[in-house]
N, C-alpha and C positions, 0 to 999 in steps of 0.2 A: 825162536828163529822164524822169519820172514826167508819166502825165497823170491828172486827176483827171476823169471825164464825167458829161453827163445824158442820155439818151436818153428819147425818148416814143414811147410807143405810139400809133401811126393806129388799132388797132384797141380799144381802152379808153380812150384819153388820159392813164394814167398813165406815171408818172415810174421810169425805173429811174437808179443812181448805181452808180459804179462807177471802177475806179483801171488801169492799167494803164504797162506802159514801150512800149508800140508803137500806138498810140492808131488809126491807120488798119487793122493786122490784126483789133484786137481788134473793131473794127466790122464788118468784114468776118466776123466768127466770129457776132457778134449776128445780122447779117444772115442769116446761113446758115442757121440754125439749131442752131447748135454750140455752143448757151450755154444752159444747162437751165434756167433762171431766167427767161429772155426768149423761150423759142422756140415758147411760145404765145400772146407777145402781139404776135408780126410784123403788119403791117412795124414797121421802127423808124427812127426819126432821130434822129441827134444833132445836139441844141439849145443843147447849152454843153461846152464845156470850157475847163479850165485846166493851165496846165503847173507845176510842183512841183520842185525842186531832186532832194531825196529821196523815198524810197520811202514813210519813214515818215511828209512831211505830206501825201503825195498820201494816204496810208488816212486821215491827220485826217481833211482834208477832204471825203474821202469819207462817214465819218460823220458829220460835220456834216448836209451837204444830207440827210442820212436822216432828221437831226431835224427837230422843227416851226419852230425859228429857221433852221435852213437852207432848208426848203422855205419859210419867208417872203423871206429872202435871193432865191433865185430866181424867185419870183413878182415882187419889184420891179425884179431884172436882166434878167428877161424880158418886161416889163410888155408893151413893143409886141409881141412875139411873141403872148405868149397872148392880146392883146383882139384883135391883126387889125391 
């Protein structure tokens, strides 16, 4: 299995997306600091993911959510999240 994530930042509230096959280390590397993309918008949480047969629809979908139909995708899958 492939997983496909979103993480948010506590400290901007933006959105990082991202793919991986080990979904709890790779969080655990965001967390750390060990992800030069994310390691100055700590803390982070992951708010979605999904899981993917292959490698190659876990990167689809990862660019997906990059675009603006994906980040509207998640603003409606997340709707209770983000209003509260």
């Amino acid at each position: 299995m492939f997983y496909t994530y979103v993480l948010q930042s506590q400290k901007d509230k933006r959105l990082y997306s991202g793919f991986t096959k080990n979904l709890k280390l790779r969080f655990d590397q965001h967390k750390r600091g060990f992800v030069e993309s994310t390691i100055n918008r700590r803390p982070l949480e992951l708010i979605y993911y999904e899981a993917c047969l292959s490698q190659e629809d876990a990167a689809k979908r990862e660019k997906y959510f990059k675009t603006h139909y994906g980040k509207m995708f998640l603003k409606k899958r997340l709707k209770s999240y983000f209003t509260g």
